[in-house]
LOZASE-514489 format. One line per field, with one value per residue (C-alpha): residue in three letters; residue number from 1; x, y, z. Coordinates in steps of 0.001 Angstrom, whole numbers. Last residue first. Layout:
gumar = (ala  ...)
tivex = (NUM  ...)
xx = (X  ...)
yy = (Y  ...)
zz = (Z  ...)
// end
This chain:
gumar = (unk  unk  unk  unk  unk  unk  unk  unk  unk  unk  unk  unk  unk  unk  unk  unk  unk  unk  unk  unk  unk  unk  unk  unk  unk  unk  unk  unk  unk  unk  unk  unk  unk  unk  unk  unk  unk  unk  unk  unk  unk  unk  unk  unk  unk  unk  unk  unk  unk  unk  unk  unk  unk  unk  unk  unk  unk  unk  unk  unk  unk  unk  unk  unk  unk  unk  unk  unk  unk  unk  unk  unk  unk  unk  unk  unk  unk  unk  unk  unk  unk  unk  unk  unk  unk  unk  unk  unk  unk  unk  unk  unk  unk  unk  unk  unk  unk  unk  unk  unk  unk  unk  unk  unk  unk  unk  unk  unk  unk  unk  unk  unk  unk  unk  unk  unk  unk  unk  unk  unk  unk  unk  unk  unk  unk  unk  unk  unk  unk  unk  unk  unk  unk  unk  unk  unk  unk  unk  unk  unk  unk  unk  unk  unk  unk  unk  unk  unk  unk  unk  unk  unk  unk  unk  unk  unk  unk  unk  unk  unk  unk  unk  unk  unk  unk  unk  unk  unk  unk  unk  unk  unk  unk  unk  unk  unk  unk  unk  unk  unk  unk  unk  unk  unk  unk  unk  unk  unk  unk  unk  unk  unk  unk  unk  unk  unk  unk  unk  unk  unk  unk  unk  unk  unk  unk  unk  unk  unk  unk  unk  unk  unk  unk  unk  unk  unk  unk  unk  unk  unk  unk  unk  unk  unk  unk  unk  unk  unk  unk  unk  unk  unk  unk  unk  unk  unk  unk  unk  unk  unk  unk  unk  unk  unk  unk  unk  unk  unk  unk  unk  unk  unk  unk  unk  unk  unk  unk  unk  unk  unk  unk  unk  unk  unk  unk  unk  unk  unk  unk  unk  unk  unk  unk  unk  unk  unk  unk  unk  unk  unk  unk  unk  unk  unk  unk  unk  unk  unk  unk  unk  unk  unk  unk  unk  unk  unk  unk  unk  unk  unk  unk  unk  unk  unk  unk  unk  unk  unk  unk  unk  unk  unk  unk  unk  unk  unk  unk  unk  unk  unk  unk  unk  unk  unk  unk  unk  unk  unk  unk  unk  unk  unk  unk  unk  unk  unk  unk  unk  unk  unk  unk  unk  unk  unk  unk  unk  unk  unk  unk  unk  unk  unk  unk  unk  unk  unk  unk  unk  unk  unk  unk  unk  unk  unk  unk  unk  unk  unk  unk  unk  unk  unk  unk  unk  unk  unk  unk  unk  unk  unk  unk  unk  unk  unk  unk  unk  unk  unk  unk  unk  unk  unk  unk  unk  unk  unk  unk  unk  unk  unk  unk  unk  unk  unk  unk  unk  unk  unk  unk  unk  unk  unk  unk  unk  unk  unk  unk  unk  unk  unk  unk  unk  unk  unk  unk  unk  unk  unk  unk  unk  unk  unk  unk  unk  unk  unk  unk  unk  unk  unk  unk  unk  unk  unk  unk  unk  unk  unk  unk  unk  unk  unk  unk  unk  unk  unk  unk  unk  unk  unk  unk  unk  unk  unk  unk  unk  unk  unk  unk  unk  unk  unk  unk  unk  unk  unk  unk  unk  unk  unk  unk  unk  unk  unk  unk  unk  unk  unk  unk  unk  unk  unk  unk  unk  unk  unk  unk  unk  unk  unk  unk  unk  unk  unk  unk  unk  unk  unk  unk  unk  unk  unk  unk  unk  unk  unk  unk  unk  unk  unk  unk  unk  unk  unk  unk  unk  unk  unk  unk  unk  unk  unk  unk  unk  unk  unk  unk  unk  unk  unk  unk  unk  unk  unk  unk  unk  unk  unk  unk  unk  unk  unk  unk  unk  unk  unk  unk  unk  unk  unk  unk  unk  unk  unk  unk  unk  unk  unk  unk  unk  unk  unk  unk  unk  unk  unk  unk  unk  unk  unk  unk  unk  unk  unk  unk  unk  unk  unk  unk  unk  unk  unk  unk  unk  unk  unk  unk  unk  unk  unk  unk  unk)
tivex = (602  601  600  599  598  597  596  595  594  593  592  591  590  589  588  587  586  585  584  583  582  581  580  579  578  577  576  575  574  573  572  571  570  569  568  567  566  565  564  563  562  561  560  559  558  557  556  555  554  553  552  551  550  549  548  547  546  545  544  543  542  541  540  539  538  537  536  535  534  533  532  531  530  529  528  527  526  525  524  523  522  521  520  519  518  517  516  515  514  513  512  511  510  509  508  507  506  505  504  503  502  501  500  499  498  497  496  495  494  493  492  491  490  489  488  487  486  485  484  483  482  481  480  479  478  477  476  475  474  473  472  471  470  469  468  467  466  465  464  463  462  461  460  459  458  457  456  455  454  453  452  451  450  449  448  447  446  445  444  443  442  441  440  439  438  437  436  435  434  433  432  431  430  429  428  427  426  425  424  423  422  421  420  419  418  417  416  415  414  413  412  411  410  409  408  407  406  405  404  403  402  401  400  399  398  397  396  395  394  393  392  391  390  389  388  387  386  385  384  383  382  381  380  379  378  377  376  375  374  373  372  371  370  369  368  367  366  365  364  363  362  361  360  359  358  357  356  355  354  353  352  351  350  349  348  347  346  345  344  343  342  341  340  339  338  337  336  335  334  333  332  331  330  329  328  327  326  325  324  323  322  321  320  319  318  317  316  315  314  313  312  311  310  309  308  307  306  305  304  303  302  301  300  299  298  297  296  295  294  293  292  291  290  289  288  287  286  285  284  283  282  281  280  279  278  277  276  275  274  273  272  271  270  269  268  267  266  265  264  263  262  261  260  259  258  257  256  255  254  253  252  251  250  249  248  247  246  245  244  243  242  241  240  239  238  237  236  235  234  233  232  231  230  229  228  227  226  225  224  223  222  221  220  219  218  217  216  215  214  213  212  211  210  209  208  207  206  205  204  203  202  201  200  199  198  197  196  195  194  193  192  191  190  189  188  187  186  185  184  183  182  181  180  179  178  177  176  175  174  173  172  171  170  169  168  167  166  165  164  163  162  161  160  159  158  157  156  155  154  153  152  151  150  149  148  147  146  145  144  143  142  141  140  139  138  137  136  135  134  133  132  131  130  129  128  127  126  125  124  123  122  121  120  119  118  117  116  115  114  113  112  111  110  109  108  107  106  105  104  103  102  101  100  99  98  97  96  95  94  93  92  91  90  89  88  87  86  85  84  83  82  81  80  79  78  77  76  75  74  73  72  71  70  69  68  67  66  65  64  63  62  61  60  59  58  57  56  55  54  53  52  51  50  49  48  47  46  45  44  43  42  41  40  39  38  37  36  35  34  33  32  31  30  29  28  27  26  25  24  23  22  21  20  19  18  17  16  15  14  13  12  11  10  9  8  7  6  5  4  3  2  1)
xx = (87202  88232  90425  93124  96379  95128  93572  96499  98993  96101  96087  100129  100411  97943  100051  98691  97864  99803  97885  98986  96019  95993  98807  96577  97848  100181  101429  104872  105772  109086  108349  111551  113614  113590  116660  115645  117495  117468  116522  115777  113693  113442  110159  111096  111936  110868  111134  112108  112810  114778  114091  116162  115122  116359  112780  110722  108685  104894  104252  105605  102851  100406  101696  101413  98148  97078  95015  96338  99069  102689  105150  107243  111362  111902  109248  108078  106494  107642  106864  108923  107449  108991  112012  113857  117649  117217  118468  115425  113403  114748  114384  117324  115310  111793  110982  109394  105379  103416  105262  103309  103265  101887  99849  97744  94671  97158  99189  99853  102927  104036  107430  109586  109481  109228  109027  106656  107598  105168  103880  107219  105671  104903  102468  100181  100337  100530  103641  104626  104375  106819  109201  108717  108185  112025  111950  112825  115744  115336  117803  116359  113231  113347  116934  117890  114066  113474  116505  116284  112926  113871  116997  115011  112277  109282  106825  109526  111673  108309  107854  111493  110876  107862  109540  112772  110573  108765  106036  103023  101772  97470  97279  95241  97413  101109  101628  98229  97849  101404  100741  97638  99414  101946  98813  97190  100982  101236  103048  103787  107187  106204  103440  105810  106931  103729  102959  106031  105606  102321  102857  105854  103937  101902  103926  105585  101857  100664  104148  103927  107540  109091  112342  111554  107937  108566  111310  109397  108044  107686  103851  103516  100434  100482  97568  99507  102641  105340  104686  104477  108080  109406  107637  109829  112366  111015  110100  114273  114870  117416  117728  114181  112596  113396  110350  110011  108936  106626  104502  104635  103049  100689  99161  99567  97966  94630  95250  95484  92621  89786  90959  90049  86770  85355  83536  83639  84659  87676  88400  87642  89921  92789  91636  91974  94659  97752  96822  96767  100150  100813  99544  100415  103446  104968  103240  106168  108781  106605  106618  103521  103745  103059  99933  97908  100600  99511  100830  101715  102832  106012  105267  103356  100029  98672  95952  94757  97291  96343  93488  90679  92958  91607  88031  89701  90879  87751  85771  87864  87812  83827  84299  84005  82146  78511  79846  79760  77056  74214  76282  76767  80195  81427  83348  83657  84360  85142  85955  85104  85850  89390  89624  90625  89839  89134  88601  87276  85588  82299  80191  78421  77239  79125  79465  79750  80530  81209  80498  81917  80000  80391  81573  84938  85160  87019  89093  87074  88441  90303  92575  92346  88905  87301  88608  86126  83436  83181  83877  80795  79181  80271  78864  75607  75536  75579  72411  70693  71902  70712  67582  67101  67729  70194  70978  73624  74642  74902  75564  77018  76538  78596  77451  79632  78118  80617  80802  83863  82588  79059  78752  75580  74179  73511  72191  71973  70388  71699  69714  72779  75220  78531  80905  84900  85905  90050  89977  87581  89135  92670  91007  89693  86791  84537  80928  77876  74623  72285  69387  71473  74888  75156  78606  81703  81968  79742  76587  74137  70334  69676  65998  66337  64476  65298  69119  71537  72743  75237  75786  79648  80978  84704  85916  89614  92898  93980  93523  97190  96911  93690  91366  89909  86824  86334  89230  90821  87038  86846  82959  80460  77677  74995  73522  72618  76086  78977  82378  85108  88670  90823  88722  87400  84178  85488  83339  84349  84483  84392  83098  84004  83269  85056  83919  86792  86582  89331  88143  90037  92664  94548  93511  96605  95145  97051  97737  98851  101559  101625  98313  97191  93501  92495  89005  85840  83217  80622  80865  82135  85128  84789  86879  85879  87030  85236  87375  88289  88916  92850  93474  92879  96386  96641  100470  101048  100374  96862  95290  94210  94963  97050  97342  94948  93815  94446  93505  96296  94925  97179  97451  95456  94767  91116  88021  85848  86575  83623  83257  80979  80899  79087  79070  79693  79347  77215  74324  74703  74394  72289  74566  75427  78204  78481  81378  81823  85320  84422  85806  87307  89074  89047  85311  85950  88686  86507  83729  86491  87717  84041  83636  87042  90318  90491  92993  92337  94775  93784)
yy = (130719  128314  129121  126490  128265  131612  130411  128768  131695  133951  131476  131151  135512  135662  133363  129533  128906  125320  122810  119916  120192  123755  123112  121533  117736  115835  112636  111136  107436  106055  104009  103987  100814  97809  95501  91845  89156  86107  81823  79502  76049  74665  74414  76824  79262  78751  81424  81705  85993  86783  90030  93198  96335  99010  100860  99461  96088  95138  97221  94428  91881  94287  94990  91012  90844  87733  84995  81597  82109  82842  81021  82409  81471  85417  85595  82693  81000  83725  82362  83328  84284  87576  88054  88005  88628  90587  94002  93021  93294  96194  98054  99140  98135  97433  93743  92005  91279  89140  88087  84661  85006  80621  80596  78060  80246  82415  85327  87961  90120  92906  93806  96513  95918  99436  100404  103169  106327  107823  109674  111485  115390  117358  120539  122643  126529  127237  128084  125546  123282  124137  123914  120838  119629  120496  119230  115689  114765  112495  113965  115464  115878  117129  118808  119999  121011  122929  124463  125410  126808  129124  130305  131042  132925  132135  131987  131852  129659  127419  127486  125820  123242  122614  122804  120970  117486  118214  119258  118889  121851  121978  125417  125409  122898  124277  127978  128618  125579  125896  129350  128201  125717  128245  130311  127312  126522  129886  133048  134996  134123  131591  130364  129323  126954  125589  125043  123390  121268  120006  119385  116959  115323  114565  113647  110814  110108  109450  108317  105237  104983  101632  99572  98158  97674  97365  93764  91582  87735  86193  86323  89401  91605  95113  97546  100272  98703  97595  99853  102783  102111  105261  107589  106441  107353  111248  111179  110248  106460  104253  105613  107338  103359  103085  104621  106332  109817  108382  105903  108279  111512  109482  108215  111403  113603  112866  114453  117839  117215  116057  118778  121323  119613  117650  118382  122091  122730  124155  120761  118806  119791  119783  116107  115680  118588  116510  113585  115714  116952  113209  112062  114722  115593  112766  111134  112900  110456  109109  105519  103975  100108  99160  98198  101127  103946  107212  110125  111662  110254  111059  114864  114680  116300  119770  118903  115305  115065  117748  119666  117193  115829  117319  115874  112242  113366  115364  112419  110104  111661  111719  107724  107290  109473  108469  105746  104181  101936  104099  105774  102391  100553  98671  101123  102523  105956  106671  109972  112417  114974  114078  110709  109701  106802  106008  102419  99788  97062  96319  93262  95200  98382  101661  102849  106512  107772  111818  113446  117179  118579  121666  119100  119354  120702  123335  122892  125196  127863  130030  127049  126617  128579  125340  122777  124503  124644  121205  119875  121641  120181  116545  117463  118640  115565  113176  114355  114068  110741  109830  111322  108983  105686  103516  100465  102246  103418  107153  109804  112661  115841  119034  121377  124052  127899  130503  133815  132837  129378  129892  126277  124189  121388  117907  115092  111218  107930  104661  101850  100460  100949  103368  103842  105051  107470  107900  104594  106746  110091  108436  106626  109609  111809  110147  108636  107496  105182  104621  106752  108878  110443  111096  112788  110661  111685  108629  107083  104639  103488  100319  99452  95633  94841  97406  95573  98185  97796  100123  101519  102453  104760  106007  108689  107955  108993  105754  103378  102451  101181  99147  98299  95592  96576  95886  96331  99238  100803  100402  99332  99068  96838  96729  94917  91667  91452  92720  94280  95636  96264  99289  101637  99698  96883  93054  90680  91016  87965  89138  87165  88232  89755  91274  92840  93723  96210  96330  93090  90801  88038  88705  89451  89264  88755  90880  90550  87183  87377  86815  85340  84924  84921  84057  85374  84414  85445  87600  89780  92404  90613  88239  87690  85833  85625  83117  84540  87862  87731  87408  89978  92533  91605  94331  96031  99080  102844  103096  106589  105469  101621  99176  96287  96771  94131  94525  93870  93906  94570  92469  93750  96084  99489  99578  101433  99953  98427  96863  95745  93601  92467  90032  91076  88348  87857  84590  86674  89256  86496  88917  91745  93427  95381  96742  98979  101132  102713  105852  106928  110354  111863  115319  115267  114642  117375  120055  119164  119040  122867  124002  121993  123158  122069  119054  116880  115456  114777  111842)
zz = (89535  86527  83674  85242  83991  84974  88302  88970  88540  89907  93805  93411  93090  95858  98146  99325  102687  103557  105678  102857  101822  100949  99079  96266  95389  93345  95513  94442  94647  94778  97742  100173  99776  101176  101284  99334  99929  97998  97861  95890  95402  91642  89922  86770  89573  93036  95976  99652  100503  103355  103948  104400  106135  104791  104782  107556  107956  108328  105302  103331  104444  103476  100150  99512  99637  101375  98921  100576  103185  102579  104430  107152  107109  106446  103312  101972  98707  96336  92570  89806  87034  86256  87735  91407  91258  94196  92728  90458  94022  95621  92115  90041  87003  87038  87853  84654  85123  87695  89918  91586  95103  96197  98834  97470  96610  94251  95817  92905  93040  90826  92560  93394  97148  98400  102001  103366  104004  101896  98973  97442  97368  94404  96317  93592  94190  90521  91045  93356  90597  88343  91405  92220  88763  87902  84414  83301  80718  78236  75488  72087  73845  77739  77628  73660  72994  76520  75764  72319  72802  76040  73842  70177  71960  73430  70186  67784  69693  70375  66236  65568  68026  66534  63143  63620  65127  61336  60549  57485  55828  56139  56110  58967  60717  59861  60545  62412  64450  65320  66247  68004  70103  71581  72112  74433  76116  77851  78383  80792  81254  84355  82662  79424  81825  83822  80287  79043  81765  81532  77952  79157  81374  78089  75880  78299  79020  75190  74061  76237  78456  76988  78330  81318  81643  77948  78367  75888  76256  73040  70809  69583  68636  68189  69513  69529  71186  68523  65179  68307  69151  67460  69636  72179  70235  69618  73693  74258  74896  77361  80373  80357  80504  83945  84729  87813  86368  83937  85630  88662  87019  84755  88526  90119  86914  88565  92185  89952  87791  90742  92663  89767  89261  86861  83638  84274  80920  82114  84203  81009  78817  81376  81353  77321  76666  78454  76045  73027  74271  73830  71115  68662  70608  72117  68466  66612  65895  63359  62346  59651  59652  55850  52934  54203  54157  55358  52985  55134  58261  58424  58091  61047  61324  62600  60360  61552  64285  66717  64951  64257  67029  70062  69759  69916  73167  74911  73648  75226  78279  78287  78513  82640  83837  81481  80443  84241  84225  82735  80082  78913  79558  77275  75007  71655  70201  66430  65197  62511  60164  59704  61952  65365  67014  70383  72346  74612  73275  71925  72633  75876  74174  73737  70322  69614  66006  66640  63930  62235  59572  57130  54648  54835  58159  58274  61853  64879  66148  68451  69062  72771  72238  69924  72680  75170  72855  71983  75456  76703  74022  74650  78096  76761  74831  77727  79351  76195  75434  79174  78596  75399  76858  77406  75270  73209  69189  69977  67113  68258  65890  65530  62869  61119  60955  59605  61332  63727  63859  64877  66305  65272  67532  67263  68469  67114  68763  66908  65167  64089  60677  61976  59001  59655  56925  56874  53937  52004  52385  51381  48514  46669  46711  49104  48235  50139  49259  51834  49851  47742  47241  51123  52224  53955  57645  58597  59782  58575  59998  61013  61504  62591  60131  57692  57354  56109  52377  52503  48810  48561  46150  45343  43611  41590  43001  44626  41630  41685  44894  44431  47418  49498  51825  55496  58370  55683  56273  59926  59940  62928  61387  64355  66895  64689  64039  62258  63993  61821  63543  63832  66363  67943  67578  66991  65321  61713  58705  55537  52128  48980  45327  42559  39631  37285  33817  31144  29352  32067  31652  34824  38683  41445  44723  47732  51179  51933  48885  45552  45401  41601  40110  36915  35810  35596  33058  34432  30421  32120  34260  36648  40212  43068  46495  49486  52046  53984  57484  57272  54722  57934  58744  61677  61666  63824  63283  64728  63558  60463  59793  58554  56264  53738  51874  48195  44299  42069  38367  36135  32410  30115  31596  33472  32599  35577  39090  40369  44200  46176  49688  51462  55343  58271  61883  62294  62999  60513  57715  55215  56276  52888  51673  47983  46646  43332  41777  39859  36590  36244  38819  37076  37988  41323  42123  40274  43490  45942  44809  45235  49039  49946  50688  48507  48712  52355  55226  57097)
// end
């Protein structure tokens, strides 16, 4: 979240203009059973109803969570302890009246779920969203807030967080916005760190490591998350300011958490399941790469619509292609110039975001900007009735991203790239901390490119969903885009039960053989030309028996009543991404410098 106060002298004036200081308590007496008491005293008040809130969203995540409904046991009192009247106007809010001019409040929480959105509280840790945990006033937003963590010495928690140490384990922020952006880590956690010489300005990177490995796994870790570091920090040329000189990395991966990333200002949260001994160590370095990205790509090159961000509301931005999804282009590319994996292992890695993008039906019916629209509905939303997205919904991270990939095999061919086209934006908008607009990126790529290259990748591929000429893009760089297979195509997600019984799984994309078919989610295949299915087979393997244009006879129920269709096979869709040179092709000096330029490896 976009702070105030750009530096530490200016933040310092900013908190003694703010006046009076809102104070929290959380304690973890009842750990076990997943709770925290919490305390908070709002002092100095204006006569009249102070309105007390949940929030309703969270930093980073732009859909709805009703955090109000883990909080319980409320009281209100004024100076004096006397209680006070208390009105719910809606879920989300109590409505305090009758008080002296100062309100302590006090409640119960309930958290046992470890993200990036959620609280979780037990005898592992305290791993605190702050919207997920403590109520706030609206109207209160510009005062300094402290919290005293009361962290359990028996189980020797320790606490970390972007917001700076007042004393002992009590930390402040300047102003609501910093507070609700600062997610709090409470565990018995390993930390490292290193300082970067920021173009003549030291800032210090530290990871903090709540995990059951050991230490020379941690260590092992780090120097990839330094690696990463470093290789992020010359896309840009530098590092963000750090408010406090300090950037941390809040890593959680133990067996009750659950997978996730989180972005925040001068930090980020990173959860997972997986310890660095059973996978982590492989398997959740992307993440880091990604959630490093945006202390530059979101949380200062940031959205106009989403800033302020709104706590009580969905937050939309037509922007998260970008901010999301070039991100999302950055976070393996990332990691093949930091010799994380290897060039191979990059290429034959952008198949699978390749595919879900460039066969989805979804292009028909949204640009990237309206795409980025639906975020309210699919980050981490909840619903209840059946919806059409395999259908209807390209996710902004990989629809930004195969567009970043193109752009930069693009600008490549002008001699240019995407890296400097980032630092210009970086330069006009994130280091001065101006939020864009849609207009200004495409604005900035005419500048960079000129006003006819950045008009027409803008009018074709973003305003319209259009798709670039891979193929060609590709060659380039010496990289062969070539449809997988001859093999036939059902268009189906098909799971045969124990009984023999091919239950699809998920809607039928559009214009595929099998939702040509008439067959839909739920309906369960029990034959295929007059010969039943048999208990567990894989239903890709029966398919490959047969040729493209072949059509089946396919014996299904729906809703318990017998049917029948035919299917006609069609050719898989697919597309393999690999090096020429595996497809027995020597590639040309000019491809072999093209790649190695765009790669930075040798």
């Amino acid at each position: 979240m976009k702070i105030k106060c750009l530096s530490l002298l200016f933040l310092a004036l900013c908190i003694n203009l703010q006046g009076q200081t809102n104070r929290y308590t959380i304690s973890f007496e009842n750990a076990v059973h997943h709770e925290a008491e919490i305390t908070a005293t709002f002092p100095e008040l204006e006569a009249g109803v102070l309105s007390v809130r949940m929030g309703r969203s969270s930093p980073g995540r732009y859909a709805l969570h009703e955090f109000a409904k883990n909080v319980y046991n409320f009281k209100a009192t004024d100076s004096k302890g006397k209680a006070l009247e208390v009105h719910r106007p809606n879920p989300y809010e109590w409505d305090i009246s009758g008080h002296d001019g100062h309100v302590n409040i006090s409640y119960t929480l309930f958290a046992n779920r470890g993200d990036g959105t959620y609280a979780q509280i037990d005898e592992t840790h305290a791993h605190l969203n702050i919207p997920a945990t403590f109520m706030y006033v609206a109207n209160l937003s510009d005062r300094k807030i402290e919290v005293d963590f009361k962290v359990r010495e028996d189980l020797n928690w320790k606490v970390a967080t972007q917001m700076p140490k007042v004393s002992g384990t009590t930390y402040t922020a300047p102003h609501l916005q910093y507070f609700m952006d600062s997610p709090t880590e409470i565990s018995d956690y390993g930390i490292r760190q290193f300082v970067v010489d920021d173009n003549g300005t030291p800032q210090t990177i530290q990871f903090v490591l709540h995990h059951n490995g050991t230490e020379a796994e941690l260590d092992t870790y780090f120097e990839q998350v330094k690696k990463v570091v470093l290789a992020e920090k010359a896309v840009f040329g530098e590092l963000p300011n750090y408010d406090y000189g300090t950037y941390t990395f809040l890593g959680c991966y133990i067996p009750n958490a659950s997978g996730d990333g989180m972005e925040h200002r001068n930090s980020t949260i990173l959860t997972d399941r997986e310890g660095l001994a059973e996978g982590g160590m492989k398997n959740n370095i992307g993440t880091v790469a990604h959630e490093f990205f945006h202390g530059w790509n979101v949380e200062r090159i940031r959205p106009e619509a989403l800033e302020p961000f709104n706590f009580a509301e969905a937050n939309m931005s037509g922007e998260l292609w970008f901010a999301e999804g070039f991100t999302s282009y950055y976070t393996n590319f990332i990691l093949c110039r930091a010799g994380i994996i290897t060039p191979e292992e990059y290429i034959e890695g952008l198949r699978g975001t390749f595919n879900y993008v460039w066969n989805s039906p979804a292009l028909q019916f949204f640009n990237p900007i309206e795409m980025s629209y639906q975020a309210p509905f699919v980050d981490a939303a909840t619903s209840v009735d059946p919806v059409n997205r395999e259908n209807t919904f390209v996710s902004y991270y990989s629809y930004g991203s195969v567009l970043g990939l193109a752009l930069d095999l693009s600008l490549r061919q002008k001699g240019l790239n995407l890296d400097d086209y980032m630092k210009l934006v970086w330069q006009t908008y994130g280091k001065k901390e101006v939020p864009y607009t849609v207009g200004d990126l495409q604005e900035t790529l005419g500048q960079y490119a000129g006003k006819e290259f950045g008009n027409t990748f803008f009018d074709r591929y973003i305003f319209k969903s259009g798709m670039p000429n891979y193929e060609e893009l590709f060659a380039a760089v010496g990289v062969a885009l070539k449809q997988a297979t001859d093999k036939p195509y059902f268009g189906a997600s098909v799971s045969i039960n124990q009984f023999g019984a091919g239950i699809i799984q998920r809607n039928t994309p559009i214009g595929s053989p099998a939702y040509n078919a008439g067959l839909d989610a739920g309906d369960v295949i029990t034959a295929i030309n007059n010969i039943p299915l048999t208990a567990n087979q894989n239903l890709g393997e029966v398919i490959g028996q047969f040729k493209v244009g072949d059509t089946l006879q396919v014996a299904y129920t729906r809703h318990g009543l017998p049917k029948t269709t035919s299917v006609v096979l069609a050719r898989n869709p697919a597309y393999t991404i690999q090096f020429i040179e595996k497809e027995g092709e020597k590639p040309s000096k000019q491809q072999l410098k093209n790649r190695k330029d765009w790669l930075k490896v040798e």
